[in-house]
C-alpha positions in Angstrom: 0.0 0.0 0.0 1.2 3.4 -0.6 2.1 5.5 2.2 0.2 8.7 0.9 -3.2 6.0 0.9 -2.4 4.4 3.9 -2.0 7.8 6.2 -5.2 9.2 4.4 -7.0 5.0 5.1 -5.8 5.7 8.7 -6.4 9.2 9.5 -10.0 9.7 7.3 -12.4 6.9 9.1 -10.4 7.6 12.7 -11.4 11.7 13.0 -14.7 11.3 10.8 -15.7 8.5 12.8 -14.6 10.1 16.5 -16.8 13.4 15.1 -19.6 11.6 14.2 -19.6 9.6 17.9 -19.1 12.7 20.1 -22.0 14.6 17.8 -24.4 12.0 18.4 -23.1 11.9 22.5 -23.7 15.3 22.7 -26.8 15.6 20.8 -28.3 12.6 23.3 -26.2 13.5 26.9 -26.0 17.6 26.2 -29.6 17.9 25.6 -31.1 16.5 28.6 -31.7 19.6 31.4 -29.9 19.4 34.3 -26.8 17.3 33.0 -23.7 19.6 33.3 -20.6 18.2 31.8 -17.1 19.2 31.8 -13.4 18.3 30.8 -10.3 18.6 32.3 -11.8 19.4 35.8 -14.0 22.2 34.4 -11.4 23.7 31.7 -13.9 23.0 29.1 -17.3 23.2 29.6 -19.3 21.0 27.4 -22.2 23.0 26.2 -24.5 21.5 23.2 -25.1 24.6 20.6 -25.9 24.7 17.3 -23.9 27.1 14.8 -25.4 28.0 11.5 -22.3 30.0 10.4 -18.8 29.3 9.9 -16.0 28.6 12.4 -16.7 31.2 15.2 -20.3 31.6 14.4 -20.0 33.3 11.1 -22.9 33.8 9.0 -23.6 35.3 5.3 -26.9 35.1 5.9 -29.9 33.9 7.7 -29.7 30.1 6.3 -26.0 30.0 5.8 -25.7 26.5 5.1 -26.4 26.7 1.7 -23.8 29.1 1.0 -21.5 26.5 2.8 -22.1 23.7 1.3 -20.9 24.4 -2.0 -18.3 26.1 -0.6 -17.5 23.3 1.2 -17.8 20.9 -1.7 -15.5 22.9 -3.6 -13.0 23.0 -1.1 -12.6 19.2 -1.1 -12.2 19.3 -4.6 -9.1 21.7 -4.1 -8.0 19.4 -1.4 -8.3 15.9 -4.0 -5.9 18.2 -6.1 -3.8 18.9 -3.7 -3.7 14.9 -2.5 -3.2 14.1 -5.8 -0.7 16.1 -6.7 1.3 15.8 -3.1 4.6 13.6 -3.1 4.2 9.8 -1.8 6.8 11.1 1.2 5.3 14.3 2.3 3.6 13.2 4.8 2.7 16.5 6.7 0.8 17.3 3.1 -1.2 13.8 3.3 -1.8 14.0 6.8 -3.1 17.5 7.1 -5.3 17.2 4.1 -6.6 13.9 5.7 -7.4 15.9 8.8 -9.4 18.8 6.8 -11.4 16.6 4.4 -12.4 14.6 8.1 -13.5 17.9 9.6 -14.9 19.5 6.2 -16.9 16.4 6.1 -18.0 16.3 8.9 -19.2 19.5 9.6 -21.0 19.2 5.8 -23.1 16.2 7.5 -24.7 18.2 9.2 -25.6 21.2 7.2 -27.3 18.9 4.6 -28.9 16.4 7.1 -30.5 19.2 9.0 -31.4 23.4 9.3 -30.5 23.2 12.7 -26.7 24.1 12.0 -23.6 22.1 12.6 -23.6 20.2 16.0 -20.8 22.0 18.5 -20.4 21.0 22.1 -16.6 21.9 23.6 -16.7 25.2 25.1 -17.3 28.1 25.5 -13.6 28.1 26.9 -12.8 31.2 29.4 -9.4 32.5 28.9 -10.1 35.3 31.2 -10.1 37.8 28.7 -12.4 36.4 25.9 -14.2 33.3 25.4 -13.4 30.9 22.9 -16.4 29.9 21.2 -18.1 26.4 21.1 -16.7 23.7 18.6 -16.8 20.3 18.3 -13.7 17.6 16.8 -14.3 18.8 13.2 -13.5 21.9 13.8 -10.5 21.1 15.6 -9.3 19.0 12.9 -10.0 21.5 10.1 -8.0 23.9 11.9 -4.8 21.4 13.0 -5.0 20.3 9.1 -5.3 23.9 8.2 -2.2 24.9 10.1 0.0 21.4 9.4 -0.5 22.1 5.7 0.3 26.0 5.9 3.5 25.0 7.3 3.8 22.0 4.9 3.9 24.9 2.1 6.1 27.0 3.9 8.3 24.0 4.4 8.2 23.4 0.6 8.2 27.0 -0.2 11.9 27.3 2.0 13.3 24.4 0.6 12.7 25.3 -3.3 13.9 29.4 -2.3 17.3 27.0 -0.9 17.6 25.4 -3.8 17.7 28.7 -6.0 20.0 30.1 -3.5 22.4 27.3 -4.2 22.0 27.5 -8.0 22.8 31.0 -7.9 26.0 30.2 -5.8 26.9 27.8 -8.1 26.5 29.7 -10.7 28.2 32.6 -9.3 31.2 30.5 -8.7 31.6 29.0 -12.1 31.2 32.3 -13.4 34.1 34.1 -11.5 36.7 31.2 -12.0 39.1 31.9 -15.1 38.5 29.8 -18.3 40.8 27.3 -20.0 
């Protein structure tokens, strides 16, 4: 199996599958009254909402969801091209595309299943001067993947602008030694 298959085989069914499970908790634990939850000895709340919008609760209008969902859907097209295109050995590119196609997913489950929104439950997180807003494991994959394959270009971006640098050198130095 190829290594770029296998971390996407691996990576895709673990997140979608651990975001579909903690949805469906949290729609049936979060929604009875009276049953407070929390993590990491009351760090993060666990507080069932339902966002319409975007990450943070962004909206385009009042029904956003079907401005996201060909958004979304054309997203994951970029991403195929982007796995397609992506080196057997670049893991960082596999695995953080793996991890935003997971989230984009999803989150896209639930804006066509239902009007209700996208199910969020972690937060809202007080850092004493703001409060992160509610999420769920999507979200937090779409962002990790978003991040991972920022710095995958950056990586890739640095190591090409190297590679020139040396050229140039080499050139330089072939240019300035005396001919035969």
């Amino acid at each position: 199996m190829r290594p770029k298959f296998f971390v996407f085989a691996l990576t895709f069914p673990l997140i979608t599958a651990l975001d579909l499970v903690t949805k469906r908790w949290a729609l049936e634990e979060l929604a009875r009254p009276g049953h407070g939850h929390e993590l990491l000895g009351g760090l993060v709340p666990l507080t069932l909402a339902f966002n319409k919008g975007a990450a943070f609760g962004i909206r385009v209008t009042e029904d956003s969801r079907w401005f996201f969902v060909p958004l979304t859907i054309f997203a994951l097209v970029l991403l195929g091209f982007l796995y397609k295109d992506a080196s057997d050995r670049d893991i960082l590119r596999i695995s953080s595309i793996s991890l935003v196609v997971s989230g984009a997913l999803g989150n896209l489950y639930d804006r066509v299943r239902w009007d209700r929104g996208v199910v969020d439950f972690l937060g809202p997180i007080d850092l004493g001067f703001y409060d992160f807003p509610i999420f769920n494991v999507a979200d937090m994959a779409i962002t990790c993947g978003a991040i991972l394959l920022a710095l995958s270009f950056y990586i890739e971006d640095r190591a090409m602008q190297m590679a020139e640098d040396d050229v140039r050198e080499v050139v330089r130095q072939e240019g300035s030694e005396p001919s035969d």
